[in-house]
Structures are given as C-alpha cells and as structure tokens.
DRENDO-1510 file (C-alpha; in Angstrom, 1 decimal, always signed):
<recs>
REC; n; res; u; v; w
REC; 1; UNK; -17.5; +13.6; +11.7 .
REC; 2; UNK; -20.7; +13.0; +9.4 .
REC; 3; UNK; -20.4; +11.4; +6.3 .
REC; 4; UNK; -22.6; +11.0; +3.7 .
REC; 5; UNK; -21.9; +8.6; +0.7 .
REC; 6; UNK; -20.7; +10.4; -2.7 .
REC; 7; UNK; -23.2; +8.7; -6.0 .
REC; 8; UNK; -21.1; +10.4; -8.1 .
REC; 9; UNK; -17.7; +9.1; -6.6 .
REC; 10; UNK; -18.5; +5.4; -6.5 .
REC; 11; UNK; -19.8; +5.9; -10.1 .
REC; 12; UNK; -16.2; +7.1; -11.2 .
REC; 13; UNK; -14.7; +4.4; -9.1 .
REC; 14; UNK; -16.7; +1.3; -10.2 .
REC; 15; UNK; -15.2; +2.4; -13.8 .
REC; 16; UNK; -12.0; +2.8; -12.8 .
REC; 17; UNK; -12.1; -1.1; -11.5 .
REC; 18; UNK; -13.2; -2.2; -15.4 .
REC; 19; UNK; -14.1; -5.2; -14.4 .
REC; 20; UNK; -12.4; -6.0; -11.3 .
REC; 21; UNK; -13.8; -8.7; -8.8 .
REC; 22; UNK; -12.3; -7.1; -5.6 .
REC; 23; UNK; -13.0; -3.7; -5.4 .
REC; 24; UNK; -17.0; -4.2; -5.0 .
REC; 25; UNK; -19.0; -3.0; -3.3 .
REC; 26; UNK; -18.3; +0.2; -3.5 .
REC; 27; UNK; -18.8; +3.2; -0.6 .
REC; 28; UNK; -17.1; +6.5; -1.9 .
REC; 29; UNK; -16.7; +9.1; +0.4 .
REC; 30; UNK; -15.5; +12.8; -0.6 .
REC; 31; UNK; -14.2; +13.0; +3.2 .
REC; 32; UNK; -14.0; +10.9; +6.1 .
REC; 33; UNK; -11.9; +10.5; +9.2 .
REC; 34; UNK; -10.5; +7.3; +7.8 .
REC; 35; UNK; -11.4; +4.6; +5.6 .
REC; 36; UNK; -10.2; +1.5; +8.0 .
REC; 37; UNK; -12.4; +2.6; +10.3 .
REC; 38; UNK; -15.4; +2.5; +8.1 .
REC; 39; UNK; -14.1; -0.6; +6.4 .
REC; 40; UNK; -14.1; -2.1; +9.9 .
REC; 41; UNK; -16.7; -1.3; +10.9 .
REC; 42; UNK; -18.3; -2.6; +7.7 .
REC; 43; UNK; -16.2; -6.2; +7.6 .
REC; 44; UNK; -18.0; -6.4; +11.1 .
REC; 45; UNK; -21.4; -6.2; +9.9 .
REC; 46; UNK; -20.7; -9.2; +7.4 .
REC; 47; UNK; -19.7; -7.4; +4.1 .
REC; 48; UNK; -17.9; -9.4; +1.5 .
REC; 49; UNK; -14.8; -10.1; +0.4 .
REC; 50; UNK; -13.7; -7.3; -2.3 .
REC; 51; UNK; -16.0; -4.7; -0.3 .
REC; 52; UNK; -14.0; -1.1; -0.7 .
REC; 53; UNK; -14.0; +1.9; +0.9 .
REC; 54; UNK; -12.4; +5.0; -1.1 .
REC; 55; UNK; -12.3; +8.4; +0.1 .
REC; 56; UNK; -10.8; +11.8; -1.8 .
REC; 57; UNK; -9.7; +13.0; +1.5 .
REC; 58; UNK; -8.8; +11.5; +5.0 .
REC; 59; UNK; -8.9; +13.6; +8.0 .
REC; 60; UNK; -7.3; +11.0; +10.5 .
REC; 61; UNK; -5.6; +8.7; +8.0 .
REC; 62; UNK; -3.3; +6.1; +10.0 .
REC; 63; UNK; -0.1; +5.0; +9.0 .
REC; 64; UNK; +2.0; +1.7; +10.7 .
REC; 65; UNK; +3.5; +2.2; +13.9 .
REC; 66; UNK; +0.2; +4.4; +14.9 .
REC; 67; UNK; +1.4; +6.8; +12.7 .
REC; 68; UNK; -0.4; +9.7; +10.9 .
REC; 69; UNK; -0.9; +9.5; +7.3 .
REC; 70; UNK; -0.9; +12.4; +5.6 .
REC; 71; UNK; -4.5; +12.2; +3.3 .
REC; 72; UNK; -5.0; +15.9; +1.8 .
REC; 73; UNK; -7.0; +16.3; -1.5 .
REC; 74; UNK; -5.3; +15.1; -4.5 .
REC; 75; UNK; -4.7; +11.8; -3.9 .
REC; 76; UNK; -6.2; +8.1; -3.9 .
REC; 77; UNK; -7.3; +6.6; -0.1 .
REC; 78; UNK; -9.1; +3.5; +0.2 .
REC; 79; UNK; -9.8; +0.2; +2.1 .
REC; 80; UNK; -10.1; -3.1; +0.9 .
REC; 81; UNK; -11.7; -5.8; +3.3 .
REC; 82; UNK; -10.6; -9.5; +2.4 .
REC; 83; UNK; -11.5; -13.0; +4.4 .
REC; 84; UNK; -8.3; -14.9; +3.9 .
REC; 85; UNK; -8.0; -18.6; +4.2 .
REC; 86; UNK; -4.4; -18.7; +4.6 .
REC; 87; UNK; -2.7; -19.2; +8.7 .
REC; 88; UNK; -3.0; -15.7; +10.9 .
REC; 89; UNK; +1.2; -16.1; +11.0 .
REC; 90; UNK; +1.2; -15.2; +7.3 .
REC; 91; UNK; -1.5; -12.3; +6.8 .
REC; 92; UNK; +1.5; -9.6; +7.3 .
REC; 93; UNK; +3.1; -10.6; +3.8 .
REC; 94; UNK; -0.2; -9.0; +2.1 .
REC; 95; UNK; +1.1; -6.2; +3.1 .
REC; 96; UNK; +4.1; -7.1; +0.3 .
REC; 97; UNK; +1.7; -8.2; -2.1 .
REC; 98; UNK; -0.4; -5.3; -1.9 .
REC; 99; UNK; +3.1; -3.2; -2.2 .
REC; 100; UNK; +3.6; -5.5; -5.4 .
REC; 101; UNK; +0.6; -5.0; -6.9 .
REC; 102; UNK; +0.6; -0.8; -6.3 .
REC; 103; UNK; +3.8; -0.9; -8.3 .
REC; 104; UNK; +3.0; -2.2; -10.9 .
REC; 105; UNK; +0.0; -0.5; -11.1 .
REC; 106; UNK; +1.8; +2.9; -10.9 .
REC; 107; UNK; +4.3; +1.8; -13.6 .
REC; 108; UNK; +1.5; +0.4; -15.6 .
REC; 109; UNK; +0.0; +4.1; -16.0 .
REC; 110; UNK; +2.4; +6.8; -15.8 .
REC; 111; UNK; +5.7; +4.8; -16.5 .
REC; 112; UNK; +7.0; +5.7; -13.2 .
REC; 113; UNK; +9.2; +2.9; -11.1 .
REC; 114; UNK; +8.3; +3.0; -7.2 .
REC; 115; UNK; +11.1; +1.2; -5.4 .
REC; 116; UNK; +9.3; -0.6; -2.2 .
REC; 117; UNK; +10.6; -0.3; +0.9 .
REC; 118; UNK; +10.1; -3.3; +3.4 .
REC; 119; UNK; +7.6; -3.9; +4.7 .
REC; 120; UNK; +5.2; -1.3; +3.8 .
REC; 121; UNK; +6.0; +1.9; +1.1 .
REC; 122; UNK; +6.3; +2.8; -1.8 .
REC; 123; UNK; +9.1; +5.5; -2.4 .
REC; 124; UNK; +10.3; +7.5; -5.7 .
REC; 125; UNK; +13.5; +9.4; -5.5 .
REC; 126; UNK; +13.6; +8.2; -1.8 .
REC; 127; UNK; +10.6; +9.6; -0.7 .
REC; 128; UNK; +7.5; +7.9; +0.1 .
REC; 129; UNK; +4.5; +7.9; -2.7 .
REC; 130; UNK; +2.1; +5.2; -1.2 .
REC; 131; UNK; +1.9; +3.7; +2.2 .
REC; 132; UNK; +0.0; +0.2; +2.9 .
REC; 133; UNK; -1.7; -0.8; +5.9 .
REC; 134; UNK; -2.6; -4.3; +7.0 .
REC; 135; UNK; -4.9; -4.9; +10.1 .
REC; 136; UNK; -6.8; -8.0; +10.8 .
REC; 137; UNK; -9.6; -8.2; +13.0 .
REC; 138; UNK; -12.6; -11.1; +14.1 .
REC; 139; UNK; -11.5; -13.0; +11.0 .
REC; 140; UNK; -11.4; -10.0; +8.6 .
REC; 141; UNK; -8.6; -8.4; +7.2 .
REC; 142; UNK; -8.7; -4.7; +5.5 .
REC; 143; UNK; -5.5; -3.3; +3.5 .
REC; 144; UNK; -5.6; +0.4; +3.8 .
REC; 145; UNK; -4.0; +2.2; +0.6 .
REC; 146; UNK; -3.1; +5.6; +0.1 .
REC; 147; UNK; -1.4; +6.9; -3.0 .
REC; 148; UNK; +0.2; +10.7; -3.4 .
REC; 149; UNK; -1.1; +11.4; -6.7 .
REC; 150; UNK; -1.2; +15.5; -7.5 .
REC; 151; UNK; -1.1; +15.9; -3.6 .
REC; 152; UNK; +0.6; +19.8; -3.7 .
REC; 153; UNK; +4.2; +19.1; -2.0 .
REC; 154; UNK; +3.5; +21.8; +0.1 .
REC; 155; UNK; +0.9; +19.6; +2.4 .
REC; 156; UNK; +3.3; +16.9; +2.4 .
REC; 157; UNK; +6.0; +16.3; +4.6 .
REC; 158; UNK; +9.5; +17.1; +3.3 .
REC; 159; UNK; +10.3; +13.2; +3.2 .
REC; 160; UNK; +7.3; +12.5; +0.7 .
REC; 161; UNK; +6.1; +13.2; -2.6 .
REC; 162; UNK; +3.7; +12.7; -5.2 .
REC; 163; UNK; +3.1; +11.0; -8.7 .
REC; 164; UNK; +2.7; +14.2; -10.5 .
REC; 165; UNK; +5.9; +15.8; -8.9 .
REC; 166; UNK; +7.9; +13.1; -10.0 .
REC; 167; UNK; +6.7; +13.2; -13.0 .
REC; 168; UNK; +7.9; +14.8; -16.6 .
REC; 169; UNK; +5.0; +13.9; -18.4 .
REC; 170; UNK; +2.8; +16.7; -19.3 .
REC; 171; UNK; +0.0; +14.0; -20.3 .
REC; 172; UNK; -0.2; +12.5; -16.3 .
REC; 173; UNK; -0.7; +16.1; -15.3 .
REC; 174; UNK; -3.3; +16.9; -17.7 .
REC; 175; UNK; -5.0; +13.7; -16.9 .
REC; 176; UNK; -4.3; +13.7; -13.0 .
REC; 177; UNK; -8.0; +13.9; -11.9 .
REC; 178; UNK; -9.2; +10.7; -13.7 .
REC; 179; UNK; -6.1; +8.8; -12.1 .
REC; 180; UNK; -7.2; +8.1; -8.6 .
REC; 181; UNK; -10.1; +6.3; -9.9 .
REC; 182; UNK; -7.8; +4.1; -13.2 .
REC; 183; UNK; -5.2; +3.7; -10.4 .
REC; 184; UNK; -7.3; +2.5; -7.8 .
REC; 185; UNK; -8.6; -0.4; -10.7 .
REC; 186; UNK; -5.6; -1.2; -11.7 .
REC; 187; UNK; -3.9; -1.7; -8.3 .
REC; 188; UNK; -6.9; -4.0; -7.0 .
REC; 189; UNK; -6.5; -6.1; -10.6 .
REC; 190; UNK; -3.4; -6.5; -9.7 .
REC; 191; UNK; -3.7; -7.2; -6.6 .
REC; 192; UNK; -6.6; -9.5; -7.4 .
REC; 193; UNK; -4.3; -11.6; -9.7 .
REC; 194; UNK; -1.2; -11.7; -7.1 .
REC; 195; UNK; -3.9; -12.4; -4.4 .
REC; 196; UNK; -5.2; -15.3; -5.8 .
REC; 197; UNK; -1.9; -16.9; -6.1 .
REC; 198; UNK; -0.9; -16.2; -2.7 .
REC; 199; UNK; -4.0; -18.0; -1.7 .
REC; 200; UNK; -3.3; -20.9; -3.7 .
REC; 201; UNK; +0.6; -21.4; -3.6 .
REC; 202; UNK; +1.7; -19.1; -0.8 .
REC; 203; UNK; +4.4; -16.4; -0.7 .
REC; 204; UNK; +7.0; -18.1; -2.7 .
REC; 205; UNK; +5.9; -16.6; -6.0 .
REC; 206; UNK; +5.5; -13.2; -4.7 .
REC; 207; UNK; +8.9; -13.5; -3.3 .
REC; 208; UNK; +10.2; -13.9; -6.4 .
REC; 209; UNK; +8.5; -11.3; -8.2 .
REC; 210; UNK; +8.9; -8.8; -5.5 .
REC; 211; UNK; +12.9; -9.1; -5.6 .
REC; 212; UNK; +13.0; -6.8; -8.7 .
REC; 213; UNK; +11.5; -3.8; -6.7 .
REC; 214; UNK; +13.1; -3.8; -3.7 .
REC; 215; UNK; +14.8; -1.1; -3.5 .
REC; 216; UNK; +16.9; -1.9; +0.1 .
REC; 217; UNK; +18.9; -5.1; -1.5 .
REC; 218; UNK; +22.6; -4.5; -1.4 .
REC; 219; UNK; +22.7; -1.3; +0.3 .
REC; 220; UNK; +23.2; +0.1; +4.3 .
REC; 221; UNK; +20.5; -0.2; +6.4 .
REC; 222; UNK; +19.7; +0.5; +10.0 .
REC; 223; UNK; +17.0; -0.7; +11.5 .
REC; 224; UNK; +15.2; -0.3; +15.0 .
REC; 225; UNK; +12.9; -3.5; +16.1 .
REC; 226; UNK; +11.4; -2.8; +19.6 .
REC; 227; UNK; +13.7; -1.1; +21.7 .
REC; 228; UNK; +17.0; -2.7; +19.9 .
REC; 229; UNK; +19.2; -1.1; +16.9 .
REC; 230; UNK; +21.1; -2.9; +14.2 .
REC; 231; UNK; +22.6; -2.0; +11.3 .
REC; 232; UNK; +23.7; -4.0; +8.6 .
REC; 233; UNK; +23.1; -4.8; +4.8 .
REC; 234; UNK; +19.8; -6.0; +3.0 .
REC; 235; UNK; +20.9; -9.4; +1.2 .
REC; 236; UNK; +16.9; -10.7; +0.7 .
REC; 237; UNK; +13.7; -11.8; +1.6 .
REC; 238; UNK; +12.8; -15.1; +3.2 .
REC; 239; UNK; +10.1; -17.4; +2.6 .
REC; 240; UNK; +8.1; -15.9; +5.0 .
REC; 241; UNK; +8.4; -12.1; +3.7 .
REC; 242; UNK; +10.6; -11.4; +6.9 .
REC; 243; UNK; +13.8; -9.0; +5.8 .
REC; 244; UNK; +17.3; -10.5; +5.6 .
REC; 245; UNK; +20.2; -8.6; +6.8 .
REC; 246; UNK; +23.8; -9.0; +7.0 .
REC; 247; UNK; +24.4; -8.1; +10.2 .
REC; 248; UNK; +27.7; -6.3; +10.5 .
REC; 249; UNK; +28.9; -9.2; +12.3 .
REC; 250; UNK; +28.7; -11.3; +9.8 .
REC; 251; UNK; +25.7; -13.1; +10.9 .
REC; 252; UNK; +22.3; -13.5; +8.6 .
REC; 253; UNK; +19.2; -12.6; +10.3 .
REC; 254; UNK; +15.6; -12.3; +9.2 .
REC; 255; UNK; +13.3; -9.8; +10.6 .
REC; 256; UNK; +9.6; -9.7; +10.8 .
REC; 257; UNK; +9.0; -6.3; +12.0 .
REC; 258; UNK; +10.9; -3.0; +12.4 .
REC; 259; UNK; +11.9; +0.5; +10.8 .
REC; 260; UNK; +14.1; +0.6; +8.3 .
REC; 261; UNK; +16.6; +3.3; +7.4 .
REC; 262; UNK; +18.9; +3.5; +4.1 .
REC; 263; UNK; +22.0; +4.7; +5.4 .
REC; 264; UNK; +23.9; +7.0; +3.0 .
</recs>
C-alpha cells in the first residue's frame, strides 16, 4: 500500500518524546502495512540508532510466532531500530526490557498496573494490552510496540483489551487522544534508561526489577515449546531472561522460548 509521511503526526510525536534520545528520527505514518517493515527497511539503508517509526493504524501488524497483530485506530504502533553492542545470544531479553519499560510507562500515566507475561505482553485483567516484538537483522535490531489504548473492544479479540476499558478514570478517557503520543515518550525514556544499563551491566538488573511485574510467578502454567507440552509452576527468571518452571516432576527447568498458558 502507499504511504505518505504524516508532518503533523511526527510533530505530536517528537513532543510526546520531551526530550528523549531514542525515539529520533521520527517517520509518522497515519497508516501503513506495518511499521517493522518500514523500520527495516530503513535500519538497512543506515539509519541510526533511536530512528522510530510510529503509525495510528497497522494494516498487517505482526505479532511473535508469525502471528497477526491486531492494529485498528485507537491505539499506539511503532518501531524502534537499535545497534546493540551486546552478544546475538542475548538480544531476545530486550524484548523483557522493552516489556519493563512499557509498564512502567503505562502506570506512570494512567495509574494502571500491566502484569507482563513472559516473554513478550503486557496483560490487564488477563488480557493482553501491549505486545512487543524483537527481530534482529544485518546487525540491526527493531522492537516493534503496539499499545491498546481507546482501541473499541469490539475490533479486538475477545482475549484482549484496551487502556481506556480498563480504566475508571474519566480524566484518561477525556485525554485518550493525546496518550499515544505522551505514551510512546514515556515508554522509549524508559526504555532509554533501562537500555543503557542493559548495555553496560547486562540483564542482571533488569532481572531484578522485572520480578515485581511478572505476573506468571507462583501460579500454573502450561506451556508448548516446539512440538513438546509441559506444565508446571513459574518459580523465576534466570540470568539469561529464560523462564523457570517447576516442572511437575519436581525438576527446575529454564526455557528460552515457548507459549505460555495460566492455567486456572
């Protein structure tokens, strides 16, 4: 599909980041078929580190696992390209931090607490608010975003939600078209601060701040890696970000990949 860059977008958006160092350049698009393909495309041609690439509507937003992701108006898509110096073995747990940093940022402006849900989302009441993407390619890596922000429940699956629907307060509703672009600033400061650590020191701090927000830790889970099943309990994170469960055997065992069900 065509798309033309929005002026008026990336103007809202450059305020929203107040300051931020990743988030710039900007290229806002009122609709395009997915913002990791344009952010790909762009990390190719040598953009820099911080480049972003935010869209009001997705057509062919993709989820892990190949998945769809569900990008109708009302919510906050974008792309964020980043040149890494850490080893290729640990570029998944950026996935974690980015999860980190988008809850704190959603608590930090409409009071709501988003339990994360290894590896990748972001639920509230148990169903999924934000979904994080992490693809690395030629030496590049882009972390796709998209937030459910006044998305009408009606275009979104019966096992997802938004920030306005979960919300009481009549001031986040009011205000609801201003928060894609403070959100999307405050998630990459966040993310700019936990990044920077991460870079410096490695996942160990992240582990520890992340503990508080998982939401899995102590409770059933199944979960399906490859063609196997296993269910167990979520005891913790290891030092590499991989998921600890309790197998019901008894036996401890990290994974590094996988779908993971709360069992009831």
């Amino acid at each position: 599909m065509s798309t033309e860059r929005d002026p008026e977008l990336e103007a809202k958006v450059l305020a929203g980041l107040n300051g931020a160092r990743l988030g710039r350049p900007v290229q806002a698009f009122a609709r395009v078929t997915s913002t990791m393909e344009i952010a790909h495309e762009l990390a190719a041609n040598g953009a820099p580190e911080g480049a972003l690439v935010w869209a009001a509507r997705q057509e062919q937003g993709r989820g892990r696992l190949g998945r769809t992701w569900a990008s109708p108006e009302g919510g906050a898509y974008f792309s964020l390209i980043l040149r890494p110096v850490r080893p290729l073995t640990e570029i998944p747990q950026l996935s974690l931090v980015a999860g980190l940093s988008a809850a704190e940022a959603i608590r930090e402006l409409t009071g709501l607490t988003a339990s994360i849900r290894w590896p990748n989302d972001l639920l509230l009441d148990g169903k999924k608010v934000c979904g994080i993407l992490v693809e690395s390619k030629n030496g590049a890596v882009v972390i796709g975003v998209g937030v459910n922000i006044a998305t009408d429940s009606r275009d979104l699956p019966a096992t997802a939600t938004s920030l306005i629907a979960d919300s009481s307060h009549s001031s986040l509703v009011t205000r609801h078209s201003s928060l894609a672009y403070a959100l999307t600033g405050a998630l990459c400061r966040r993310f700019q601060r936990w990044y920077d650590i991460w870079s410096a020191e490695g996942f160990t701090p992240i582990r520890e701040a992340l503990r508080p927000w998982i939401g899995l830790f102590g409770h059933p889970v199944h979960i399906t890696a490859g063609s196997e099943h296993f269910e167990g309990t979520a005891a913790d994170l290891d030092e590499q970000g991989h998921l600890v469960v309790r197998l019901d055997s008894g036996i401890l065992r990290p994974f590094d990949v996988g779908e993971v069900t709360l069992l009831q």
